[in-house]
N, C-alpha and C positions, 0 to 999 in steps of 0.2 A: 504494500500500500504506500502511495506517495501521500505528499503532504496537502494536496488537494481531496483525495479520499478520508483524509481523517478528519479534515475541517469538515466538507461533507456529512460524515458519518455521526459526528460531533453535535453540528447544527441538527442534523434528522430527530437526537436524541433530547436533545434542549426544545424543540417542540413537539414531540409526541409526551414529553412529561408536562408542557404548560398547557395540551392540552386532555392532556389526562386530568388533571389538577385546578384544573376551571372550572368544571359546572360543580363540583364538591365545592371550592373557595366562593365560588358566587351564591349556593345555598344556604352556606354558613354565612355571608353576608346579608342574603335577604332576611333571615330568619334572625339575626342582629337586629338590624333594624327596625324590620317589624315589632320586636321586642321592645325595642329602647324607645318609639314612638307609643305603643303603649303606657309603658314606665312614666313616659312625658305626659300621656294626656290623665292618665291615673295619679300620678305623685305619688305610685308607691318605688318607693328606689330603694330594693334589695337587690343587689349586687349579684347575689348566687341566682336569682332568677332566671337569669339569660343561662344559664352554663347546662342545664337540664334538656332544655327545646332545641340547642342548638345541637348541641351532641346528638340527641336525639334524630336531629334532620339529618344531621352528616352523614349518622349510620345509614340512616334510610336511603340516602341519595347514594352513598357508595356499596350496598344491598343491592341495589334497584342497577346500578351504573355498572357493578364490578363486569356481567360477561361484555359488554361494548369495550371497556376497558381490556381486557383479557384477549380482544380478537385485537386491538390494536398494537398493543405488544408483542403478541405470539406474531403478527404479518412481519414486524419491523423484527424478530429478531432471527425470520425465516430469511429475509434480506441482507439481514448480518449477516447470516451462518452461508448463503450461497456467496457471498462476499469472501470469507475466509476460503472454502474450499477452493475460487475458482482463482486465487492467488491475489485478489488486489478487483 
């Protein structure tokens, strides 16, 4: 592999994880906010409140996410793998 294939293979790798790692992080953000707009329009401000829903959604979202997840990984690392064998 030259130094073009690694940058390549580098960058491939840096966005199949930011987009693995998106629709999880923007769940735990909506569900954030949702939260702390409540908290706002309530005035109850308990602090642990938020940490129960959000966890909560992230499992859910990454439950619900992991096989779309799973087939994105396994394509890019059947890519990889015919990369290595076929020399570069």
């Amino acid at each position: 592999m030259n130094d073009a294939q690694i940058i390549e293979t580098a960058q491939q790798a840096l966005l199949i994880t930011m987009q693995i790692s998106a629709p999880i992080l923007i769940v735990g953000l909506v569900v954030g906010v949702l939260i702390a707009l409540v908290q706002a329009l309530t005035q109850i401000q308990e602090i642990t409140l938020v940490f129960v829903p959000k966890i909560m959604a992230i499992f859910l979202s990454m439950f619900i996410l992991l096989p779309w997840m799973m087939n994105i990984l396994v394509v890019f690392m059947e890519s990889l793998a015919d990369r290595i064998v076929a020399g570069g």
